[in-house]
C-alpha positions in Angstrom: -10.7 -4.7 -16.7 -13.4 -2.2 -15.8 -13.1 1.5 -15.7 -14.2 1.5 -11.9 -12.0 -1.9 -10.5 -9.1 -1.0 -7.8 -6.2 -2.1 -9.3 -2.5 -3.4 -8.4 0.7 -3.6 -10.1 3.5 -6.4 -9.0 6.3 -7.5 -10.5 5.3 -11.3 -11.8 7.3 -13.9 -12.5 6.0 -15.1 -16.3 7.5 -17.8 -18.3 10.6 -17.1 -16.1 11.0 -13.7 -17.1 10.2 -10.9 -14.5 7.4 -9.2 -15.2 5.4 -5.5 -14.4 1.9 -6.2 -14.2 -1.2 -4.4 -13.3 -4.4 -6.7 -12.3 -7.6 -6.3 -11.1 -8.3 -6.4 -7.3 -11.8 -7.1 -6.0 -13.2 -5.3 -3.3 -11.9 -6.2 -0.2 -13.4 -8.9 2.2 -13.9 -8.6 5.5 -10.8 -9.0 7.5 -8.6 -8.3 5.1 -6.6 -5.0 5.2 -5.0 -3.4 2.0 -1.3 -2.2 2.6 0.3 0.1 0.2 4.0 -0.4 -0.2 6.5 2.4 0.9 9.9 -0.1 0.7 10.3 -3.5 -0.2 13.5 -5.6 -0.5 14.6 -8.6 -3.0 15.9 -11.6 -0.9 17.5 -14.8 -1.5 14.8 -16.8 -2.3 13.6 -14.4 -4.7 16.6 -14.7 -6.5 16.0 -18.5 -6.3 13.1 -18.3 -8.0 13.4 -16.4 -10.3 16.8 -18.1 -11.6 14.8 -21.3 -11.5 17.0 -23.1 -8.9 13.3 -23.1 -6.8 10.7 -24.2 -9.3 7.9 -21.7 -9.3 4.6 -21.7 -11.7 4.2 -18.7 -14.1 2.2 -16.3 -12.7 3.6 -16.1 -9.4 3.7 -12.8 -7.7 7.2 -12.5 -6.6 8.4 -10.5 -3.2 7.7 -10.8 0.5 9.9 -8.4 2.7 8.0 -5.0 2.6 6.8 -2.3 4.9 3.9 0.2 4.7 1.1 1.6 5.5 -2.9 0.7 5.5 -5.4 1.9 2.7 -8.3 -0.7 3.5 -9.4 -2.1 6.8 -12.5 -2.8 8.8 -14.0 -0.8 11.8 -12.6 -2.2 14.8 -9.5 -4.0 13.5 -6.4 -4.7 15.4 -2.6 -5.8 15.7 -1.2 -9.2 17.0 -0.9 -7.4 20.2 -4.3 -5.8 20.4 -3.5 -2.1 19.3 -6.0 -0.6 17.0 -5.7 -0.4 13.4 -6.8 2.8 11.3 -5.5 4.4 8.1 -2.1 5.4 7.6 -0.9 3.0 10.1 2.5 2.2 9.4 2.8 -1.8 9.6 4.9 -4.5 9.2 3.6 -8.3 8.8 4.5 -12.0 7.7 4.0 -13.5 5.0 3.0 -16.1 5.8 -1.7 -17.1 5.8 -2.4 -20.2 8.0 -5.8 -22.2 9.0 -4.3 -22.3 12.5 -6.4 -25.5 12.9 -4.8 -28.5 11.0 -2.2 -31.2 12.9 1.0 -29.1 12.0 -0.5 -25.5 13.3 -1.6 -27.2 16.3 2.3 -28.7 17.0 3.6 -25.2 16.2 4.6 -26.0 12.4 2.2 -22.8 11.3 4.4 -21.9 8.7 3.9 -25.5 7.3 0.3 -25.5 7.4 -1.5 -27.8 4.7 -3.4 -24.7 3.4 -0.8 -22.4 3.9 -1.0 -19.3 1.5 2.9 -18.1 1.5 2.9 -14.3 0.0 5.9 -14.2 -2.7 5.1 -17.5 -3.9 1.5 -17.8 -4.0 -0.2 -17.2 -7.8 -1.5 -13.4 -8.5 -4.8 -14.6 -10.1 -5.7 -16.9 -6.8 -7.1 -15.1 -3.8 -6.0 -12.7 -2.0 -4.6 -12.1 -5.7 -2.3 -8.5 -4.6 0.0 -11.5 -2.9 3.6 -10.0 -4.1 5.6 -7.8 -2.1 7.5 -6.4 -4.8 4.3 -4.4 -5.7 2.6 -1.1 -5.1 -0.1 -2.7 -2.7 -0.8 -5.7 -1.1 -3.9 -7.3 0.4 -3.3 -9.6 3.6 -5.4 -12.2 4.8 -6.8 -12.0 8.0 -4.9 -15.1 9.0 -1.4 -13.0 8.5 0.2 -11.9 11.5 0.3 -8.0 11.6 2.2 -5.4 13.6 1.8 -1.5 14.0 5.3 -0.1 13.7 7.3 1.8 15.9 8.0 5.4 14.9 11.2 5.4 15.8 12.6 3.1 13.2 12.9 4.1 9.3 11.7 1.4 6.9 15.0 0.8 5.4 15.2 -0.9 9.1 12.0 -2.2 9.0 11.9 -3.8 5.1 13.0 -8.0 6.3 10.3 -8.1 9.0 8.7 -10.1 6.8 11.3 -12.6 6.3 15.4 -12.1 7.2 14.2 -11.1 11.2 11.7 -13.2 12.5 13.7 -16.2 10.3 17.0 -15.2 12.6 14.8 -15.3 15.7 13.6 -18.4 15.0 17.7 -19.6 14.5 18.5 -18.4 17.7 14.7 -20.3 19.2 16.4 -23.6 17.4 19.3 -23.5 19.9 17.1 -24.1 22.8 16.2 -21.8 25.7 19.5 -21.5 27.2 22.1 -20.3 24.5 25.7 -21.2 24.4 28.7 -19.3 25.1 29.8 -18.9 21.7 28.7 -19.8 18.6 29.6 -19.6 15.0 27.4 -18.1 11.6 28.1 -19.7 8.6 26.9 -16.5 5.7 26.7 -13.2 6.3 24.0 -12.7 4.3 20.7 -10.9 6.2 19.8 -13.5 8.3 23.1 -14.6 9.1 23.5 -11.1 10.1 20.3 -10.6 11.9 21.5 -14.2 13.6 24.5 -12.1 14.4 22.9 -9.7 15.5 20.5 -11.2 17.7 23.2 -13.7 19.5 26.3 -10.8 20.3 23.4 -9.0 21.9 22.6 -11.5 24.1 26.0 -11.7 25.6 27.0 -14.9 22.9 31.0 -14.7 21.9 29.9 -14.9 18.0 32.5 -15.8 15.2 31.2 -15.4 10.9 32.4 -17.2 8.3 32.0 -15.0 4.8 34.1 -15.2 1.7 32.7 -11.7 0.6 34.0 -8.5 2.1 31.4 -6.1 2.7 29.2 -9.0 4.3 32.0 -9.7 6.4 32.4 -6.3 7.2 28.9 -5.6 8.3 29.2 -8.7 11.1 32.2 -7.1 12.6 30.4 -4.8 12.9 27.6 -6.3 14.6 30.5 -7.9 17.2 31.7 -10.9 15.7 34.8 -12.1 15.0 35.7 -13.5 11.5 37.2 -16.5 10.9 38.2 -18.7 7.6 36.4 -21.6 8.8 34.3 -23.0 11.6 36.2 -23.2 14.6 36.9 -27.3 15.8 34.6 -27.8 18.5 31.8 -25.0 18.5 29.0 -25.6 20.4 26.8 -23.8 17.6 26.8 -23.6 13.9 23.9 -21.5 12.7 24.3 -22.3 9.0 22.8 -19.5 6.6 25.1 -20.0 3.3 23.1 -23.0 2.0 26.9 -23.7 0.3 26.5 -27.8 0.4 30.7 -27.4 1.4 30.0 -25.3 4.2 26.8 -27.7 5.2 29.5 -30.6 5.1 32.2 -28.7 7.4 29.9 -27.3 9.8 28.9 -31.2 10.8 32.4 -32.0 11.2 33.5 -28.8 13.2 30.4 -29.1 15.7 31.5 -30.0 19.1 30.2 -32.6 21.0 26.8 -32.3 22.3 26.4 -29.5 20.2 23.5 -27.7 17.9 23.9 -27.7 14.2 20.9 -25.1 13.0 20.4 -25.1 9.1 18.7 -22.4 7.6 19.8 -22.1 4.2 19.2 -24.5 2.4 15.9 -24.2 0.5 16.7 -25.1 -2.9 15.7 -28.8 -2.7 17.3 -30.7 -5.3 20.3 -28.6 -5.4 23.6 -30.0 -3.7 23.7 -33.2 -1.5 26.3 -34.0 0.5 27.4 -37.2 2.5 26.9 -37.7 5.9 28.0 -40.3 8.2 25.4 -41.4 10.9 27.5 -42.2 13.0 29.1 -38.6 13.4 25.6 -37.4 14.8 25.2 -40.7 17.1 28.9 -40.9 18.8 29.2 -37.4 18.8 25.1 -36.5 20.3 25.1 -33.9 18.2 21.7 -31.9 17.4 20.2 -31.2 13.6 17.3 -28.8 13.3 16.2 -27.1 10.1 14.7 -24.1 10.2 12.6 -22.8 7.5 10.5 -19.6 8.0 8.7 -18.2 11.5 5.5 -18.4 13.1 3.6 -15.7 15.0 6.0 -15.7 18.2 9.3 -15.4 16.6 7.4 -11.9 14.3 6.9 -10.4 17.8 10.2 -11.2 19.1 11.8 -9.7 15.8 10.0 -6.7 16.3 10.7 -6.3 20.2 14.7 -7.0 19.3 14.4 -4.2 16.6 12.7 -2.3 18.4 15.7 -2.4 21.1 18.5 -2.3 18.8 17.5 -1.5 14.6 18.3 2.5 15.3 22.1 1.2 15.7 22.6 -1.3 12.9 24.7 -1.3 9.8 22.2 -0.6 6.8 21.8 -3.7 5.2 20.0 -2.5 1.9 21.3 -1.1 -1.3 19.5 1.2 -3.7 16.3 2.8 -4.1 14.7 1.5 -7.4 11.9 2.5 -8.1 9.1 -0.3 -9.4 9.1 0.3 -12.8 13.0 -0.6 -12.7 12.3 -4.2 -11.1 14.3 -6.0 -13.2 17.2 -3.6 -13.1 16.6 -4.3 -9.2 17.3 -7.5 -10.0 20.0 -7.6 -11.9 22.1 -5.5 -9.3 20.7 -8.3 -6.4 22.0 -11.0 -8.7 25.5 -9.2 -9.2 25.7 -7.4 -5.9 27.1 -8.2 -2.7 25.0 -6.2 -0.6 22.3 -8.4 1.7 18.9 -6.6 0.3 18.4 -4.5 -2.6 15.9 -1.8 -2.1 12.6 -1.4 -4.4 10.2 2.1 -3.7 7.0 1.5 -5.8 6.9 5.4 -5.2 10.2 6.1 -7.1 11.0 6.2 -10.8 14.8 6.7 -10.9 17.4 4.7 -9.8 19.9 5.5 -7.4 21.8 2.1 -5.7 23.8 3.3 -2.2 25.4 0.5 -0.2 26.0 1.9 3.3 27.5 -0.5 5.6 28.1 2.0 8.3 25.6 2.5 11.3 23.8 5.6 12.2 20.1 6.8 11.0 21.2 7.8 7.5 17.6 6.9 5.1 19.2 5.4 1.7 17.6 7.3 -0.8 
């Protein structure tokens, strides 16, 4: 590595063991734009992968919920909705790099484009190489949809734009364009509480299923009611555990003509369960997976934060600081909290789960 070369450092995964390395990051290209880190979050999948229940090469950057702020951009550049981008812009962004040109971009499958480049998963020694969000800075493609941020929102509020958000708001698009009266979550995890979220404020009654208390908490208070199980007949299941049992009860408890929205369940490989055709046929019932978000549901995520994130239950814990990555996630691995918190900025540890709403910054 030369004296002179820009650098980043990212937590790796390398021979399944999480790793803190520092590479070598060309100059940048043009329309590509360099974000420095100021919060990023370990979610679910993370913990998939690095568990090895989602198989994942060595050398993959790991991490893709994060907010910050620009360090590299070109003259001229802008947001998805046309506002100007300068330095010190404070952004949020998928993570997500697609041709926008092949069959499945063209049918609105975007996020399953045969080129895509999925930041998190992607290898840090292939191009744009600074591809984990569990890092000090990353380098987006010019394909990656990007948003200024608005000013009134902390980045504690901001960290799952990336991922949880625009993943719920593409939950509540599966349902179809006119929702139902009530509807139940299956996982109160962050996006089973961002589906929560999303659905009580559109005027949906809203009942969550979640073993673990201070999940279940945090949807009460987002305005649903719990319940042990899916109630008989619900017009909508939006199921976010991935649990194979609660898969299983959700098609039985659907009502008739009903919407059964799976978002889960991305290990493949890792539970099966048995299904009886006929239960989808005699019944008219409607199965739609939903994995990931395209451009649309980003913006919507941001607009419905933008409307209601000041007044949410805090859904991150800690405030780690990147040299303690693997103490990060360890406590997201033996936690119960939805997101645990990483600062590239910060070198102590100090883990806060705060449940409650208000403005409070977890520090």
């Amino acid at each position: 590595m030369s004296a002179a070369a820009d650098v980043f450092t990212a937590a790796v995964l390398r021979d399944g063991n999480v790793e803190l390395e520092t590479h070598e990051l060309p100059t940048r290209r043009p329309g590509e734009l360099d974000v420095a880190v100021s919060l990023a979050a370990i979610c679910g999948s993370d913990l998939h992968t690095v568990s090895g229940r989602r198989a994942a090469p060595s050398g993959t950057g790991l991490g893709h919920e994060a907010v910050g702020r620009v360090v590299g951009v070109d003259q001229g550049a802008t947001d998805a909705r046309g506002r100007p981008l300068a330095l010190g812009d404070r952004v949020v962004f998928g993570m997500i790099a697609s041709c926008g040109s092949c069959d499945r971009c063209r049918t609105g499958l975007s996020m399953k484009c045969r080129s895509v480049v999925k930041y998190g998963h992607a290898l840090v020694t292939d191009p744009p190489f600074a591809v984990a969000m569990l890092a000090d800075r990353i380098r987006l493609l010019p394909e990656v949809t990007v948003l200024r941020a608005p000013d009134h929102l902390d980045d504690e509020v901001l960290v799952s734009m990336a991922c949880a958000v625009p993943t719920a708001a593409a939950g509540v698009r599966a349902l179809g364009p006119t929702l139902p009266d009530e509807a139940t979550v299956v996982g109160a995890g962050a996006v089973g509480l961002y589906l929560v979220g999303m659905l009580v404020a559109a005027g949906v009654r809203v009942a969550v299923v979640e073993p673990r208390g201070i999940r279940r908490t945090a949807a009460v208070r987002l305005g649903a009611e719990p319940v042990p199980a899916v109630p008989e007949g619900t017009p909508a299941v939006l199921e976010a555990s991935g649990a194979p049992a609660a898969v299983a009860e959700a098609v039985q408890a659907v009502g008739v003509g009903g919407c059964l929205a799976l978002l889960g369940s991305v290990s493949p490989g890792a539970a099966a369960i048995t299904l009886d055709p006929a239960t989808v046929v005699l019944r008219r019932l409607r199965i739609v997976g939903v994995h990931n978000y395209d451009a649309e549901d980003l913006v919507t995520a941001l607009d419905w934060l933008g409307r209601h994130g000041a007044r949410l239950p805090r859904l991150v814990e800690g405030s780690y600081g990147l040299a303690d990555v693997r103490a990060a996630f360890a406590a997201a691995f033996a936690g119960d909290s939805p997101r645990v918190a990483v600062r590239p900025g910060a070198w102590t540890s100090k883990p806060r789960w705060a449940p409650a709403g208000g403005n409070r910054a977890c520090s």
